[in-house]
N, C-alpha and C positions, 0 to 999 in steps of 0.2 A: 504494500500500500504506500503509496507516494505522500510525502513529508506534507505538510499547509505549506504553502508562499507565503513569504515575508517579505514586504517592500520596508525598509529601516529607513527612514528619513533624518539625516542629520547632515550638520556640515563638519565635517574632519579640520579645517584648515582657521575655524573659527574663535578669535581671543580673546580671552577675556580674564582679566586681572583675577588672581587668584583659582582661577581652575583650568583644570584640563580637558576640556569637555572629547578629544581627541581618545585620549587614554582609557574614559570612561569609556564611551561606545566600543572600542576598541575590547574591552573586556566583558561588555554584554553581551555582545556579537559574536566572540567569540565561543559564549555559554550556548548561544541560543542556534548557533548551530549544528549541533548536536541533534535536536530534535525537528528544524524548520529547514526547510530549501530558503536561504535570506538571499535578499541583495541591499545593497546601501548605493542611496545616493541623496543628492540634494535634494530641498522641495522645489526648485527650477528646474528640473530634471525628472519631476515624478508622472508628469504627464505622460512619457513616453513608456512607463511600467506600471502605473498604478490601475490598471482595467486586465491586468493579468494576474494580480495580488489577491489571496486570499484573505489578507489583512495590512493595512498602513497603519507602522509603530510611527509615530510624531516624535521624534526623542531631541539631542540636541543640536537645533538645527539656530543654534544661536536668534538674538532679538530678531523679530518680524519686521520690527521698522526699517532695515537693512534692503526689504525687498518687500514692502508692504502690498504691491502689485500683485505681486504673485504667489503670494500668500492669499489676496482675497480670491483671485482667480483657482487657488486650489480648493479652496474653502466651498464657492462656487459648484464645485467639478463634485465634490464631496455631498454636498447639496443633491445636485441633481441627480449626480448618479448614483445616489445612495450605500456610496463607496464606506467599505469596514474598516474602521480606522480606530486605535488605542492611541492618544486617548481620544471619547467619543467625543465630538463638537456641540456640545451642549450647553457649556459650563456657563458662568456667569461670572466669571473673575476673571483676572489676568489677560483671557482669551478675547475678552470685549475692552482689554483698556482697562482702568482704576475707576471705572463710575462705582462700583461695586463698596468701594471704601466710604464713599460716601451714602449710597444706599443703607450698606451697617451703620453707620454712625447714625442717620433716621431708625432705625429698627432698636436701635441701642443694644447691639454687639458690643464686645469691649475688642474694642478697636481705638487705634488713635484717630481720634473724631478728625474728621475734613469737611471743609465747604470750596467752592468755589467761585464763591465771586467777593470782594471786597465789603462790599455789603452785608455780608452774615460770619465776618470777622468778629463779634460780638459773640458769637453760640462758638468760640473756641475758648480752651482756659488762654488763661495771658501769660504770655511766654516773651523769653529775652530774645530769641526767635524761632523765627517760621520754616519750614519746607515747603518747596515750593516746585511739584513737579506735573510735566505735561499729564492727561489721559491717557496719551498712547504711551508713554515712555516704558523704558524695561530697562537692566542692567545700568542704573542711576543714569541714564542717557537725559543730560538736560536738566535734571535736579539740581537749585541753588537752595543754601542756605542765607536768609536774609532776616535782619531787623525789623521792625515795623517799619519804623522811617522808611526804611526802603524798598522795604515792600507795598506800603501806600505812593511812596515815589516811581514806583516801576511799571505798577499799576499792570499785570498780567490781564491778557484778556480774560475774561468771564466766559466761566465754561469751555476753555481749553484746558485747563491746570487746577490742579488742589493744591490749596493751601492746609497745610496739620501745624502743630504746635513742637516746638523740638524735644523730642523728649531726652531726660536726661535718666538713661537706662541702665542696669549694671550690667546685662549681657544680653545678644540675642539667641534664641532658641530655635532649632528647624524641628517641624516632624515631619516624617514621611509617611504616606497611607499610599497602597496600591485597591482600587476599588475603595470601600471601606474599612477594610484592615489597616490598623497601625502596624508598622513593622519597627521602626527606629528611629530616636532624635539625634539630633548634634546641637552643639550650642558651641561658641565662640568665647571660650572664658575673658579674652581681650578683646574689647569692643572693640578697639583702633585695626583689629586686625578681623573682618566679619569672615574669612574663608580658610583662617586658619581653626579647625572644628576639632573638636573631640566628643566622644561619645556622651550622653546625657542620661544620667540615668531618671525617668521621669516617673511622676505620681499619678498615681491613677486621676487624680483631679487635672493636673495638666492635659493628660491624654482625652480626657473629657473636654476642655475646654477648645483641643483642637479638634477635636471629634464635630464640636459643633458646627465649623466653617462646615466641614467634610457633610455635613446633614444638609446645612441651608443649601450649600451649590446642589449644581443640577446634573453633574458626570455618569455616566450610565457605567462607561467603567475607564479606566487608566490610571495613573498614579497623578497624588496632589503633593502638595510642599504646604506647608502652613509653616507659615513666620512671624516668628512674635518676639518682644521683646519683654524682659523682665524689668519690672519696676522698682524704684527701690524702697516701694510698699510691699514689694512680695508680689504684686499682679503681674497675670500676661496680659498684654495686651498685641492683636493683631497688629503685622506690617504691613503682608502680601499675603494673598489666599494664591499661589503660583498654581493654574491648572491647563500649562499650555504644551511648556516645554521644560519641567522642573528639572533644572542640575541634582544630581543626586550625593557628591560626595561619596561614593559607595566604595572609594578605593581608600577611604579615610575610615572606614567601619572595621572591627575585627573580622575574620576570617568565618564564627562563625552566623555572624548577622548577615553578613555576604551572599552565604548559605541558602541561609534562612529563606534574604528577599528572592534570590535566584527561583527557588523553586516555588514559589508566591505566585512570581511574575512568567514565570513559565506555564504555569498550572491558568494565569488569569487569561496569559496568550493563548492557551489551545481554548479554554470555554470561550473566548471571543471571537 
């Protein structure tokens, strides 16, 4: 009986401070052929294999804004042709932009509350400063840190960009879920350094807390990234609910969480 096809969407050549997103795929890919007939290539390049696929893994194929074109044109193609894709195209975070941040903060997730427009700077706590980045943005692409002064000086257009409050955090925290299984967190014991990670051992309350993102979105199945950051009240609080293209650190995990995710994600690839 002949293997499922696998069309692996990523970019190999793509850089990004602090990770290796090369290395990673490089190491799934290599697990996962074992069990799948794969092939890898870019998402500019998926048109001409993705109607022979028994399934499109979306992994990491670096930020979308790179090539936002052809990203909606796949998306498109996905649409229409009702093309199987992990993760599914459903979500409501990351995959649409940061409206989603703002969305929670109406809903009253604990999230670092956003607004964006000048005018509803008042419904933020007051802060010595602000963040201040586009909707579409990914990978800090575009992100300033600014004063008030000069954040009422700069005056961002309304409804391209969120404005949050800076928070001053003692570390930030990732979980990882595949579907809705938690498999493993990392946190950053040095803020200055967010991608140098070590393993986190978490409480059942934390995993709940990230559980939640994992409930409100809308993923039918793939891996999410919840990022949050710890307060130095002891809260999380939401960064990014990541459910597009999550970097995973998996080459930063011991040996046998590595394991673990591998046959998660293998077991979630053939039920999909």
């Amino acid at each position: 009986m002949a293997n499922e096809k696998l069309l692996y969407l990523t970019d190999l050549n793509y850089e990004a401070k602090g990770r290796n997103y090369c290395e990673e795929d490089i190491y799934i890919t290599g697990r996962l052929k074992d069990h799948f007939d794969i092939a890898l290539c870019h998402p500019k390049c998926a048109g001409s294999f993705e109607d022979t696929a028994d399934l499109i893994v979306f992994r990491n194929t670096g930020s979308v804004i790179g090539y936002k074109e052809i990203y909606r044109s796949f998306i498109s193609r996905v649409k229409e042709k009702r093309l199987n894709t992990f993760n599914s195209f459903t979500g409501k975070a990351d995959m649409l932009g940061k409206q989603y941040l703002l969305d929670l903060t109406v809903e009253d997730y604990p999230v670092i509350p956003a607004v964006d427009s000048l005018e509803d700077l008042g419904l933020l706590p007051e802060s010595e400063r602000y963040v201040v980045k586009p909707k579409d943005g990914a990978d800090s692409i575009g992100l300033r840190f600014v004063t008030k002064e000069e954040l009422i000086g700069s005056a961002p257009v309304c409804g391209e960009f969120l404005i949050q409050p800076e928070i001053d955090f003692v570390y930030e925290v990732s979980f990882f879920f595949i579907n809705d299984k938690f498999e493993y967190a990392l946190y950053a014991p040095d803020k200055a350094k967010r991608w140098d990670l070590k393993e986190y051992a978490c409480s059942d309350d934390e995993i709940a807390f990230a559980k939640r993102f994992i409930e409100w979105n809308t993923i039918e199945k793939g891996i999410q990234r919840v990022d949050a950051c710890k307060t130095k009240d002891g809260d999380l609080l939401l960064v990014e609910l990541e459910d597009l293209n999550p970097y995973l650190s998996l080459l930063e995990t011991d040996e046998k969480t590595r394991e673990r995710f591998m046959d998660d994600f293998i077991d979630a690839l053939k039920n999909a």
